[in-house]
VMD Tcl script that draws the C-alpha trace (Angstrom):
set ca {
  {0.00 0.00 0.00}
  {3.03 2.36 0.84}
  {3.38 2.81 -3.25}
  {-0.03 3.45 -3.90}
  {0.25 6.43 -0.65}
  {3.51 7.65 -2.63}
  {2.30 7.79 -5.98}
  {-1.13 9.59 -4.55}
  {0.65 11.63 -2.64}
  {2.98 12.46 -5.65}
  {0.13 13.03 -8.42}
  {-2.05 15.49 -5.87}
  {0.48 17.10 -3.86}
  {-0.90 15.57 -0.27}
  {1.15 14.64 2.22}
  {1.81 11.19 2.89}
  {-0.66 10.98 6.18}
  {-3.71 12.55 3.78}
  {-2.92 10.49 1.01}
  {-2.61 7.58 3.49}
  {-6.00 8.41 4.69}
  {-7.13 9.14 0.82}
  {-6.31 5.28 -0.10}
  {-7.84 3.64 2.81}
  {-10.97 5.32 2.01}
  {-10.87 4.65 -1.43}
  {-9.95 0.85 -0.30}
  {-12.91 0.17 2.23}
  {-15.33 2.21 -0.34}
  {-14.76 -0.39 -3.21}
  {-14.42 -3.70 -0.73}
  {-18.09 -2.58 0.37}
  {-18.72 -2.47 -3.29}
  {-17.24 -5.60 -4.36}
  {-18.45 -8.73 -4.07}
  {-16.32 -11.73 -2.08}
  {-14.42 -12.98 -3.12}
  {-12.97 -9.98 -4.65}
  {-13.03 -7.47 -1.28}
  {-10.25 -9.65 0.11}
  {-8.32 -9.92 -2.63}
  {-8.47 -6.15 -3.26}
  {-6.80 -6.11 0.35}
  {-4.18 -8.89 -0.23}
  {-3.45 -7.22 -3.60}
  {-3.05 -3.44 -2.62}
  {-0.94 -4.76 0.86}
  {-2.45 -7.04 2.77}
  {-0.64 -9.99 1.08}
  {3.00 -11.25 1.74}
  {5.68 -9.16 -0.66}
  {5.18 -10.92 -4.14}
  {2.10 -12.48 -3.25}
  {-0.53 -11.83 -6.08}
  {-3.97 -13.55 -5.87}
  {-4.84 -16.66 -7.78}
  {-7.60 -15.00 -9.90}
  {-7.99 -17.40 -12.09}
  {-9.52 -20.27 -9.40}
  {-12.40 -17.02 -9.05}
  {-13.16 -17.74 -13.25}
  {-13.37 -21.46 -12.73}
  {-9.40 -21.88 -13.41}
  {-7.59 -23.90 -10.87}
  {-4.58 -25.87 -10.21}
}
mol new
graphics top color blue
foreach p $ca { graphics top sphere $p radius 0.5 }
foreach p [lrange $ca 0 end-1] q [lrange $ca 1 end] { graphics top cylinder $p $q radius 0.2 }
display resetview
């Protein structure tokens, strides 16, 4: 998440705390928007998620392993 907060607070101007603030919002607004599975993943993929850790979208389109 700390690149998103940089390049928001690079593009706008903000400091880091309001663009900090800007994301999260902007984070819980779509996750309340989006259905599950796809909240979560939203988290893991923005920063939730272990460094290099992408989600496995395609087991959500009937893909799998």
């Amino acid at each position: 998440m700390d690149q998103l907060v940089n390049e928001v607070s690079q593009r706008t101007g903000l400091d880091e705390a309001t663009s900090r603030q800007a994301v999260q919002v902007v984070i819980g607004y779509l996750k309340g928007r989006l259905p599950e599975p796809f909240g979560g993943m939203l988290e893991q993929f923005i920063g939730g998620g272990q460094p290099g850790q992408t989600p496995d979208l395609g087991s959500l389109f009937g893909g799998g392993h």
